[in-house]
C-alpha positions as CSV (number, residue, x, y, z in Angstrom):
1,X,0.0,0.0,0.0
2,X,1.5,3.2,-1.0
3,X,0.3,6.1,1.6
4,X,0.8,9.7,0.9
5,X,0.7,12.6,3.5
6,X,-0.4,16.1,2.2
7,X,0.5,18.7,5.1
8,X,-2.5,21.4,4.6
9,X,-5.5,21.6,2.2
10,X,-3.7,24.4,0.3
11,X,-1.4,21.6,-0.6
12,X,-4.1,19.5,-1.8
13,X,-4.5,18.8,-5.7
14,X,-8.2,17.4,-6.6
15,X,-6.3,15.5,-9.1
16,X,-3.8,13.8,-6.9
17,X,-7.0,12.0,-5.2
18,X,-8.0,9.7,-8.2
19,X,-8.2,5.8,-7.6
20,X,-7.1,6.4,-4.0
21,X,-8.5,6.2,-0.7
22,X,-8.7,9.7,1.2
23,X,-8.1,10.2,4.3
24,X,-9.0,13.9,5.9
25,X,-7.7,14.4,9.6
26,X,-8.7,17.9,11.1
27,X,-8.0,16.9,14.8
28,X,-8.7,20.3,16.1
29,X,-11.5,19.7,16.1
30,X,-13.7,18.8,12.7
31,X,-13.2,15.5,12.0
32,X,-13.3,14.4,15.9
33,X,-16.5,16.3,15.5
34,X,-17.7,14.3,12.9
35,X,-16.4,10.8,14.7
36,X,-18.4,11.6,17.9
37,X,-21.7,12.8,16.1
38,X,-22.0,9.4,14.2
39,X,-20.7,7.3,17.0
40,X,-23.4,9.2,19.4
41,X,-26.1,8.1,16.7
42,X,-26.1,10.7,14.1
43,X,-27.8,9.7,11.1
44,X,-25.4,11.2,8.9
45,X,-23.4,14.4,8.4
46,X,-23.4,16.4,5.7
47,X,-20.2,18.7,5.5
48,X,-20.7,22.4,3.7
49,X,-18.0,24.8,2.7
50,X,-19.5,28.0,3.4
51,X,-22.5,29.4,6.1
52,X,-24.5,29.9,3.0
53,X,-24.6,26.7,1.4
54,X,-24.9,25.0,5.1
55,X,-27.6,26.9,6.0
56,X,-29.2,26.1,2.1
57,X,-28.7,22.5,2.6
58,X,-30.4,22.7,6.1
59,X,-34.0,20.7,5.8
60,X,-36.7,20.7,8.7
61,X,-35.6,18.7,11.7
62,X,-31.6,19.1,10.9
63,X,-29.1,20.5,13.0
64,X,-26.5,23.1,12.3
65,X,-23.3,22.9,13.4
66,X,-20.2,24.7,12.6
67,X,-17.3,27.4,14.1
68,X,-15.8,30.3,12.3
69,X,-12.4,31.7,13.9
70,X,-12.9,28.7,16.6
71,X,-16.2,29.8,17.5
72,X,-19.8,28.9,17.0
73,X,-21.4,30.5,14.4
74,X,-24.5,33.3,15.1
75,X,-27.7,31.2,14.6
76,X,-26.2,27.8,14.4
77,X,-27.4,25.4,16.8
78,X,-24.3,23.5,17.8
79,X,-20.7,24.8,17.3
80,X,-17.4,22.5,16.0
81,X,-16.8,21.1,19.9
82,X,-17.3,17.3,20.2
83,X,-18.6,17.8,23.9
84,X,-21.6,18.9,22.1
85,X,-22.6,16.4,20.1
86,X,-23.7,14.0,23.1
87,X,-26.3,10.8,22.1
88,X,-28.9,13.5,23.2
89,X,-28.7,15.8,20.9
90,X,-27.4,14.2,17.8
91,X,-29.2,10.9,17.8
92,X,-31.3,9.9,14.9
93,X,-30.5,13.7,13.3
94,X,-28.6,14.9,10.1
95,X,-25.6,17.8,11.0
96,X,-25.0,19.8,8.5
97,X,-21.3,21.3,9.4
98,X,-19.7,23.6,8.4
99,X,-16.0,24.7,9.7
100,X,-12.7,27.1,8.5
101,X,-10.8,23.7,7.3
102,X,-11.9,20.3,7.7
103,X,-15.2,20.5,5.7
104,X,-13.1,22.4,2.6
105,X,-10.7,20.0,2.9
106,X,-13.6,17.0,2.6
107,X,-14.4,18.2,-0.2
108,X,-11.1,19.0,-2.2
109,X,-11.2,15.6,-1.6
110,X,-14.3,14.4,-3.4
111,X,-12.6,13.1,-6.0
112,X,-11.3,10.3,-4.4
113,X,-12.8,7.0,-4.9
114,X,-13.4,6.8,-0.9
115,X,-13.0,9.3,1.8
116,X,-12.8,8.6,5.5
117,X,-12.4,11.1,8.2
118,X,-10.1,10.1,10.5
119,X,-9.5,11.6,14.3
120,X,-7.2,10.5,17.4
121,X,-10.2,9.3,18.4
122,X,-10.9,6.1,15.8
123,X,-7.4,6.1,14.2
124,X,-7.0,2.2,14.7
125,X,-10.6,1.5,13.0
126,X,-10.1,3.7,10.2
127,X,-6.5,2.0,9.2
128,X,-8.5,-1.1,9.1
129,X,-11.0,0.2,6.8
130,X,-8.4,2.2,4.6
131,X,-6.7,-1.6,4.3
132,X,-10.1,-3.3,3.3
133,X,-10.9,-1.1,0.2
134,X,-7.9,-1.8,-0.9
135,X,-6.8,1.4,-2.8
136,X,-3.9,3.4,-1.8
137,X,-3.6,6.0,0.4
138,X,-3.9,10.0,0.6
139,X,-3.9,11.7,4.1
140,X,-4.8,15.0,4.1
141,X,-4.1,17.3,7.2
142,X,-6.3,19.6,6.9
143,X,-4.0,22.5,8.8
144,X,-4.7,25.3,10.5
145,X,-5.5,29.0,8.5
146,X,-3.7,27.3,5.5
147,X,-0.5,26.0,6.8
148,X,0.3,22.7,8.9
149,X,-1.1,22.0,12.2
150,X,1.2,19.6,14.3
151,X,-2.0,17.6,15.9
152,X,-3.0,16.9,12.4
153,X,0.6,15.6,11.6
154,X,0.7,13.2,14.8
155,X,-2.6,11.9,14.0
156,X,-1.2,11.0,10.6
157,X,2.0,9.2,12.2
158,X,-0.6,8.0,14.2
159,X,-2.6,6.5,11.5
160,X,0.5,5.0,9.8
161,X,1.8,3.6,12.6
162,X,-2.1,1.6,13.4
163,X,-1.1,0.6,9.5
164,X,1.8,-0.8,10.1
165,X,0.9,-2.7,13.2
166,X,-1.7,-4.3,10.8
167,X,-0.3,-8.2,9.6
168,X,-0.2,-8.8,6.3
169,X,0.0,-5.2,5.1
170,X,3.3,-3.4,3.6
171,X,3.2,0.0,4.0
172,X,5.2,2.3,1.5
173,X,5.1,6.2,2.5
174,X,7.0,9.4,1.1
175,X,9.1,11.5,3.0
176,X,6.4,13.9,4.8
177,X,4.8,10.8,5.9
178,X,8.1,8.9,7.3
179,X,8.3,12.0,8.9
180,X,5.3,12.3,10.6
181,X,5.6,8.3,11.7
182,X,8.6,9.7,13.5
183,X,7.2,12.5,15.0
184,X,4.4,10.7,16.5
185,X,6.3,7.6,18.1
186,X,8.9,10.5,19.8
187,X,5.8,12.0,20.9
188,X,3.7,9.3,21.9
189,X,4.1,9.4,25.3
190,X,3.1,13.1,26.2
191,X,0.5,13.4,23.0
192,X,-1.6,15.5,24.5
193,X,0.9,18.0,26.3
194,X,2.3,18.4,22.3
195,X,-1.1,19.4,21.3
196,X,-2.0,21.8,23.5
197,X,1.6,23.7,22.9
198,X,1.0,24.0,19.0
199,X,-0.9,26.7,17.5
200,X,-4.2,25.4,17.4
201,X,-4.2,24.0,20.7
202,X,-2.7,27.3,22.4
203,X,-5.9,29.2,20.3
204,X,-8.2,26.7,22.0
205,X,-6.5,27.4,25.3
206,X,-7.0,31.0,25.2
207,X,-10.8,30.9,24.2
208,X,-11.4,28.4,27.2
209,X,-11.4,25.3,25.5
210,X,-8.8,23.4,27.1
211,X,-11.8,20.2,27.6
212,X,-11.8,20.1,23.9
213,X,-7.9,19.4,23.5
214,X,-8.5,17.0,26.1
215,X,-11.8,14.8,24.4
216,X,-9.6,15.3,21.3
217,X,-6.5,13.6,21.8
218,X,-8.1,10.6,23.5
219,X,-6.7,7.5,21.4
220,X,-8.6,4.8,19.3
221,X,-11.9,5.2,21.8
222,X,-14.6,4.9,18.9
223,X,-14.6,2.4,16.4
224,X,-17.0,4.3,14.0
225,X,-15.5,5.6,10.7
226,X,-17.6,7.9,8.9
227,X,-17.3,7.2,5.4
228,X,-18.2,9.8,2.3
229,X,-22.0,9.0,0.5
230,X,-22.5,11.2,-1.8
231,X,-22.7,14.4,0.0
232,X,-23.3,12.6,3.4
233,X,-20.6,11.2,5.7
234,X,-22.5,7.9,7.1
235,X,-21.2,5.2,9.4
236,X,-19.0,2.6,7.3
């Protein structure tokens, strides 16, 4: 299996996603967002690029969800923190989210024969399910106002090294991603302290949102991964 690592979604090409499987990882928070939402019961979730199109693709009895500069967005009804998507709120509904990078980089994705969302949260399920649909692999940080976010980047060494652990497969990666394999197993041990002193997590820290850092870098907790239908991310 050949797995690329693409460090942002500026870096992204639409074509470089053809025949593959794409991964999208926006740690802080989107896509361990999305993991919690559909393991709490969501029905599906349906990611948007902008306010506007979310709030056009809204239908009677969804919820919107979604942040802007970390923060909910006026009029939404949930923000991008996974503390609120609890079973009682989320169960049975569809979410349409929108947030500043993981939902653009789902879909600069699209064109991928799969894509999987992948978190701290469900890495080890979502290697598994990368190896059963047997296509090579694109990981896509989604970064952090358009450059590279160091959660996203241990949650891709993350990811490779659940691939690796995995018998029977052979994992070939390029440079970014051998680097990023490193970077995680030298940092495995104080994960979360690493987090909370990059960017993102110091931005999280400042707003109050130091419980979100902490829910987010829990490891391999969920074994749901939400899988691209369509314009819906469903359980796989």
């Amino acid at each position: 299996m050949q797995v690329q690592v693409v460090s942002s979604v500026n870096e992204a090409s639409s074509a470089r996603f053809h025949h593959k499987t794409a991964i999208i990882i926006d740690a802080l928070r989107a896509t361990s967002t999305i993991v919690t939402a559909i393991a709490a019961g969501a029905l599906c979730v349906i990611p948007a690029e902008t306010v506007m199109e979310a709030r056009t693709l809204q239908r009677p009895g969804d919820l919107l969800g979604g942040e802007r500069f970390c923060r909910k967005i006026a009029g939404f009804d949930l923000g991008n923190s996974p503390v609120e998507y609890a079973e009682h709120v989320v169960a049975g509904k569809r979410i349409v989210l929108t947030t500043t990078n993981g939902t653009r980089a789902i879909h600069k994705s699209m064109r991928a024969d799969y894509v999987l969302t992948a978190s701290f949260l469900n890495a080890e399920a979502c290697a598994r399910a990368a190896v059963e649909l047997r296509r090579d692999v694109i990981i896509l940080c989604a970064g952090s106002h358009d450059e590279f976010a160091i959660e996203d980047g241990l949650c891709a060494g993350l990811l490779l090294d659940r691939l690796h652990a995995l018998s029977g497969v052979t994992v070939e990666t390029d440079d970014f991603g051998t680097a990023m394999l490193a970077m995680y197993r030298n940092q495995a041990s104080s994960l979360k302290e690493t987090v909370t002193n990059g960017s993102s997590g110091k931005r999280l820290l400042k707003l109050g949102m130091k419980r979100d850092i902490e829910v987010c870098t829990a490891i391999d907790i969920y074994q749901v991964v939400p899988r691209l239908n369509g314009d819906q991310l469903t359980r796989a």
